[in-house]
C-alpha positions as a Markdown table, in Angstrom:
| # | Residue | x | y | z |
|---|---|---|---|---|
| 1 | Unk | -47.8 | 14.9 | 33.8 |
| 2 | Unk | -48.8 | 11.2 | 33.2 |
| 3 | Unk | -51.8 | 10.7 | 30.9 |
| 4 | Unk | -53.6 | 7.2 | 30.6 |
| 5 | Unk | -54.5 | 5.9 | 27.8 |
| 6 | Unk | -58.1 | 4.6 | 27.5 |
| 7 | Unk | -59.3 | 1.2 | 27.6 |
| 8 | Unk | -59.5 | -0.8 | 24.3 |
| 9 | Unk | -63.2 | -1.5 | 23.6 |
| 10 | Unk | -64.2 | -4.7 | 21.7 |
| 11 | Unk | -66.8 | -6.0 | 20.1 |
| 12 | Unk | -68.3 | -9.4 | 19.6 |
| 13 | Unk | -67.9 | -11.6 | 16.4 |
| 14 | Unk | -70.2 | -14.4 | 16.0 |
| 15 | Unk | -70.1 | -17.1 | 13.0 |
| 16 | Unk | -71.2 | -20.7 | 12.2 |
| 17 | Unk | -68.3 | -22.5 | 11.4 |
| 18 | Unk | -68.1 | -26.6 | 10.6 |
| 19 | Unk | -66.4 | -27.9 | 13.5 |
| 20 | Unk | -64.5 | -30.1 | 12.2 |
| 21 | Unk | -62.7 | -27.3 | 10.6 |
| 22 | Unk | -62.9 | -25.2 | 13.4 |
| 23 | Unk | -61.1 | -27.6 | 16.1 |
| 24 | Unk | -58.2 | -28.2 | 13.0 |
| 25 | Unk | -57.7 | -24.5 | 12.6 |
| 26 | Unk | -57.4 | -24.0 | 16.5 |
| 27 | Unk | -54.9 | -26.6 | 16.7 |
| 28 | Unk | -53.2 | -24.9 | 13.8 |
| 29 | Unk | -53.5 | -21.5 | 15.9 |
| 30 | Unk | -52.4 | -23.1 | 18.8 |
| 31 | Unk | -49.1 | -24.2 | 17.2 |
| 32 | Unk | -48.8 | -20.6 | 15.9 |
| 33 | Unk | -49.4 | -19.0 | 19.7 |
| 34 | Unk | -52.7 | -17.9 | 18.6 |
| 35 | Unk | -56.2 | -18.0 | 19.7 |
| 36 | Unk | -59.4 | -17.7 | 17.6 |
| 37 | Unk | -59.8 | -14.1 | 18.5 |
| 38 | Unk | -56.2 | -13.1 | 17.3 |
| 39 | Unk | -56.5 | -14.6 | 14.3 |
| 40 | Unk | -59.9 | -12.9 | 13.5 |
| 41 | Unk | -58.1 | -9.9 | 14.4 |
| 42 | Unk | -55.1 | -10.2 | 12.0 |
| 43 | Unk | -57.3 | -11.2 | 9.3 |
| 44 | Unk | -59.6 | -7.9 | 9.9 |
| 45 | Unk | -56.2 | -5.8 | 9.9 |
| 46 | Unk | -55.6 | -7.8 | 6.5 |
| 47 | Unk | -58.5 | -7.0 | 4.7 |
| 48 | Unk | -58.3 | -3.2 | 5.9 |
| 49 | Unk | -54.3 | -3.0 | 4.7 |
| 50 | Unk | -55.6 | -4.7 | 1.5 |
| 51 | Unk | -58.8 | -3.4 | 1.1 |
| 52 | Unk | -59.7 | -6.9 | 0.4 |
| 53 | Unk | -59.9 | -10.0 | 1.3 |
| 54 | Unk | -55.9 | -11.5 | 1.8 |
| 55 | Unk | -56.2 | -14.8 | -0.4 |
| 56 | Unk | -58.3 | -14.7 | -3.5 |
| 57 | Unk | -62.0 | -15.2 | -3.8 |
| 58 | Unk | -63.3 | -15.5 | -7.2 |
| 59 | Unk | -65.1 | -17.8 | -9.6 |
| 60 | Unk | -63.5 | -19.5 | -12.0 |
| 61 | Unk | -63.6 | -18.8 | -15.6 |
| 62 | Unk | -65.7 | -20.5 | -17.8 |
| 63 | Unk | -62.6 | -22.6 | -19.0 |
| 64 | Unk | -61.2 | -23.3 | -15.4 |
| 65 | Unk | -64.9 | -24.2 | -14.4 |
| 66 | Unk | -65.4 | -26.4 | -17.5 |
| 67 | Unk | -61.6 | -28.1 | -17.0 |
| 68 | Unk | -62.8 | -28.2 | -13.2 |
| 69 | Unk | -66.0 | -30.4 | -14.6 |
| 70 | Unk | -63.8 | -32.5 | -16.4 |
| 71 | Unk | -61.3 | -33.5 | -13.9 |
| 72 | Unk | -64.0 | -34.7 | -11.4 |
| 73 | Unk | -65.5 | -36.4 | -14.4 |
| 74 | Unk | -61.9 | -38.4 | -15.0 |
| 75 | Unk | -62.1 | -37.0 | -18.3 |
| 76 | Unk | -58.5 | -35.3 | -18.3 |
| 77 | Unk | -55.1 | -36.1 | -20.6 |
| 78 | Unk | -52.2 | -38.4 | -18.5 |
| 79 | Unk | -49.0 | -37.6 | -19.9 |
| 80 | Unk | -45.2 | -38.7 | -18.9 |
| 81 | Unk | -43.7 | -35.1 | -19.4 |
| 82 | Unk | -44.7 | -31.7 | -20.8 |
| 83 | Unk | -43.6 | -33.1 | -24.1 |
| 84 | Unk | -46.0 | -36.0 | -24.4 |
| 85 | Unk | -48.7 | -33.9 | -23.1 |
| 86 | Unk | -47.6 | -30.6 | -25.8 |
| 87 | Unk | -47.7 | -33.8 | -28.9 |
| 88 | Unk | -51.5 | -35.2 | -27.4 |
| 89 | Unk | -53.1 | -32.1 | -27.1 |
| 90 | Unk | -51.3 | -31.2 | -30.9 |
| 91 | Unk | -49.4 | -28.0 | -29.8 |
């Protein structure tokens, strides 16, 4: 007795993406063997296995954010080794 298995239904994903980013991540894809759908798909199977999202998403702290301000401001400490920067910031 042979038994068939029944066709694998999809459904349609649409997004706005910058396309500039999406033409480098194809080409990235493309090196991989992958096309835009099969990526899509292994990130879906990704955030089911983790039941989250597989990088992390999160905002900073208010100390990351407020070093994160600095650093764009050019207000940050230069340093030659972790023992220069350890004496400047006095620790």
């Amino acid at each position: 007795m042979t038994t068939t298995a029944a066709p694998v239904r999809s459904a349609m994903v649409r997004a706005r993406v910058n396309p500039d980013l999406k033409r480098r991540a194809e080409a990235v894809l493309n090196r991989l063997g992958l096309g835009p759908s099969q990526a899509i798909n292994m990130l879906y199977a990704q955030i089911l296995l983790r039941k989250g999202l597989p990088f992390e998403a999160r905002l900073p702290s208010k100390e990351t954010a407020e070093a994160m301000r600095h650093a764009r401001q050019g207000r940050v400490q230069k340093a030659k080794d972790a023992a220069d920067l350890y004496r400047k910031l006095g620790i």
